[in-house]
N, C-alpha and C positions, 0 to 999 in steps of 0.2 A: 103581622104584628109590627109596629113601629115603637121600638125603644130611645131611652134617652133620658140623660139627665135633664132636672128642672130647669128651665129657663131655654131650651135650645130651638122651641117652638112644633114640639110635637103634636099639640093638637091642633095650631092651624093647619098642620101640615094633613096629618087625619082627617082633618073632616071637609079640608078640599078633596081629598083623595077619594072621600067618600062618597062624597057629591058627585066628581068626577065616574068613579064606576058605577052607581047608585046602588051602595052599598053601604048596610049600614055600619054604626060604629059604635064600640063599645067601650068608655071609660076605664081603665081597668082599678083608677081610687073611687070609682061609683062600687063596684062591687067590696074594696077593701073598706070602703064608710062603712057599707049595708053587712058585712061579717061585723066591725067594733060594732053596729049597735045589737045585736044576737051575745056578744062576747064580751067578758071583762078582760084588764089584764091580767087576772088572776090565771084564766083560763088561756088565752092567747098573748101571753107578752110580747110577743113579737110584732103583733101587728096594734098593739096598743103603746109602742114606743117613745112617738112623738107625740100621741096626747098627753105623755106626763113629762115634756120638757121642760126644765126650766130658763131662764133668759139667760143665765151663764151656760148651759148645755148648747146653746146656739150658738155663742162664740166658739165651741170645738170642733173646727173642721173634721179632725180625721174621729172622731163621735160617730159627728151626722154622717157620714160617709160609710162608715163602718154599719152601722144604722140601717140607711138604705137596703146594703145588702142584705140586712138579717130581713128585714120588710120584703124585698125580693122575694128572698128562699120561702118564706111563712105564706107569700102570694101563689108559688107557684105551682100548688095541689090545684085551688082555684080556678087557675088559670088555664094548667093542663082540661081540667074536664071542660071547661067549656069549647076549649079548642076540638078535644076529644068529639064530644055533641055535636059541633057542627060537621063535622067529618064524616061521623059515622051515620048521623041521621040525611037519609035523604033528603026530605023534604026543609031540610033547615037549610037557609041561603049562609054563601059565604060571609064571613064579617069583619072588617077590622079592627083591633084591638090596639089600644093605646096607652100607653103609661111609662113610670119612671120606676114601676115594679116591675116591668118584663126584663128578667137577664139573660145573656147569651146563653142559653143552654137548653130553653124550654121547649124548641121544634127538633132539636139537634138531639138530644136524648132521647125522645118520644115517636116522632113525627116524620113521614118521609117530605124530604125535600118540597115534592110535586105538591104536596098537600098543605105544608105553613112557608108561608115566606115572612122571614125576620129582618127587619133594618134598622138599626143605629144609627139618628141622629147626632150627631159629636161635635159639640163647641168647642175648638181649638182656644181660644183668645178666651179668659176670663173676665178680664175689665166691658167684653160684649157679655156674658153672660148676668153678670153687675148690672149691666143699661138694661140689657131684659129682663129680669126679674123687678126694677124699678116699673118700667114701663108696663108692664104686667099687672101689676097691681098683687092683688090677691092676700092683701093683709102686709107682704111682702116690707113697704113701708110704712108700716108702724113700728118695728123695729128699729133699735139702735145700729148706727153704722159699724159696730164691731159686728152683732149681729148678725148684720146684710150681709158684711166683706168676708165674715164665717160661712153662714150659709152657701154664697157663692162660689168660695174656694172648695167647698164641701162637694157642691154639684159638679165646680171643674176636674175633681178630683176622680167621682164617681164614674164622668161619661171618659175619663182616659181608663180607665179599669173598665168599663162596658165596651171600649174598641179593644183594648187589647187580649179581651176575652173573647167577643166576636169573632176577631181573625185567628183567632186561634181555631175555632171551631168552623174556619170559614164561610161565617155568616156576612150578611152585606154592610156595611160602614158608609155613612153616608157624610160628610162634612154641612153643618151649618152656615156656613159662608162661601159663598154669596149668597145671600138670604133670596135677592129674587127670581133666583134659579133654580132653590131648591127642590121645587116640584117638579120641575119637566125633568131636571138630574135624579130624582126618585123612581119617576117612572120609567125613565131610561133601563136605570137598574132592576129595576121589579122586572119587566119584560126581558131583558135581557139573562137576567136568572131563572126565570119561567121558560125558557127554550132549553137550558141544559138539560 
């Protein structure tokens, strides 16, 4: 499972990785869309949060941050059973799982080691995770720049709460910087975790 706040480059990083072992990979806001359209927020507020944002709710970093994790917590029934399925079912191939819902805790509670491997991508520098979210697109700039500099500081916010719960739990941390080494330094670690 590779976690990470918005902007840090998690899913290029996934879906080289994916390509790389041929293996597939699994959105884990593909599955959070496909629960909101089954759900109201009447029935799952949690995971219908930021569809009733407003544009002053975007300028509240510690909101959106706060936010995230309730969206984590509410993801990670979901997320367990499918981890669960691939595990338990033979014939189901390994998979990778990706998103900004995975928190340190969902192989670590459940999971032996040998069976989920967890990593934390972690943007140190906010003004890079600013340029990435620009560069990204994704609606991202449509927004006002209190907005953007909210949202941003919300995400830098998040992935230092997702490292320092990772290592607390001894999961792997990975730094976002140097972006073009990021992979070989992933799989360093995946493999090097995989032998313990």
């Amino acid at each position: 499972m590779i976690g990470g706040s918005s902007g840090v480059g998690k899913t290029v990083v996934a879906r080289e990785l994916a390509k790389h072992l041929s293996t597939p990979l699994l959105l884990l806001d593909d599955i959070r869309i496909a629960i909101q359209q089954v759900t109201t927020f009447e029935t799952n507020p949690e995971l219908h949060i930021f569809l009733n944002y407003e544009a002053e709710q975007w300028r509240n970093s510690q909101s959106i941050y706060d936010d995230w994790i309730t969206v984590g917590k509410a993801m990670a029934k979901p997320l367990y059973a499918i981890v669960d399925h691939h595990i338990k079912v033979p014939s189901v191939s390994p998979i990778i799982i990706e998103g900004d819902g995975i928190l340190p805790l969902a192989d670590n509670q459940i999971f032996e080691q040998k069976d989920v491997c967890s990593i934390f991508i972690i943007e140190q520098d906010e003004e890079q995770l600013l340029n990435n979210l620009h560069s990204r697109g994704r609606g991202f700039n449509d927004g006002g720049e209190l907005e953007q500099k909210g949202f941003a500081h919300a995400s830098w916010l998040y992935g230092q709460w997702l490292a320092q719960e990772a290592k607390k739990l001894e999961l792997l941390v990975i730094n976002a910087q140097p972006h073009q080494t990021i992979f070989e330094r992933l799989l360093s670690m995946i493999s090097i975790n995989a032998r313990r």
